[in-house]
N, C-alpha and C positions, 0 to 999 in steps of 0.2 A: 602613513607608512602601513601596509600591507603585512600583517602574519603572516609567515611562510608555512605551508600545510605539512606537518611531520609525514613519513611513510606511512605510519599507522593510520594517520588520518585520509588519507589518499586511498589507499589499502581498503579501509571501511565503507569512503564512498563509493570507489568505483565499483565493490561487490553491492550496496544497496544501489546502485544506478541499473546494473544490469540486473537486479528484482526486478525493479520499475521500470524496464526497455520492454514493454510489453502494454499494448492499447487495454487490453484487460484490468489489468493488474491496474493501468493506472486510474480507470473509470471507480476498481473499487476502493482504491486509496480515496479518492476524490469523494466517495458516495457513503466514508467514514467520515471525512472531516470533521461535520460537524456533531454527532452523534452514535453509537454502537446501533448495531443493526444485526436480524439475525440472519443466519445461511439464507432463507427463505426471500426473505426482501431484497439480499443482495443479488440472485440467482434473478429475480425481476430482474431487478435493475440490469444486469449484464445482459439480459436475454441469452443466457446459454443455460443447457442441461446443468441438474444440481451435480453431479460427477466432474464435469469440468469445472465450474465456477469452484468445487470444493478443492480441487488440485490445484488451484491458483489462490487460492486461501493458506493452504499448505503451505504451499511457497513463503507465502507473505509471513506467514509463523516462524516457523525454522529459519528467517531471516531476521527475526525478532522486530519487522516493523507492525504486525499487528498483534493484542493480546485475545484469548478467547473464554469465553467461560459458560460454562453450562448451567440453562435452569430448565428442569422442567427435562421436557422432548427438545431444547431449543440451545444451538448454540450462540452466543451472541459475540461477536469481533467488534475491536475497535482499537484507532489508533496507537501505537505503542511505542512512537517515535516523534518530538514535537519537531524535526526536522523536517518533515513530511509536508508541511505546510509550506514552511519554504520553497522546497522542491516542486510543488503543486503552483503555486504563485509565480517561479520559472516558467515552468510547460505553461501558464496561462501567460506570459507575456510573448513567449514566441513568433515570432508573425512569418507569415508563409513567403515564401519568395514568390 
């Protein structure tokens, strides 16, 4: 038997779905999984200017799927949602038509 998903819960995903409705957003969710990384690494990884990569960070904060913390000059993100994995394990079984 199947749980029925309350509004709230429905409500919660579909605002974190449309975070992550974005090729960006979901390369750096992906490029968190296993590890915290800082602005700099993930800015690699995405291959975009640190100005965009950082407004897609933003995003992913204020949505409360990443945490961030500063040491140093350096700030480092990482995961802040264990659902995320889930979600990431979807988008990897997808297959293309």
């Amino acid at each position: 038997m199947t749980k029925e998903l309350t509004l709230n819960k429905v409500t919660l995903a579909a605002k974190t779905l449309k975070v992550l409705a974005h090729p960006v957003r979901l390369k750096i969710v992906e490029f968190l999984e296993t590890e915290e990384k800082n602005v700099s690494a993930i800015q690699k990884h995405v291959k975009l200017q640190q100005a965009v990569t950082s407004q897609h960070l933003k995003l992913l904060y204020v949505h409360n799927l990443v945490e961030k913390r500063r040491q140093k000059n350096f700030i480092y993100y990482r995961l802040n949602n264990d659902m995320l994995s889930g979600i990431l394990n979807c988008v990897r079984d997808c297959k293309s038509n």
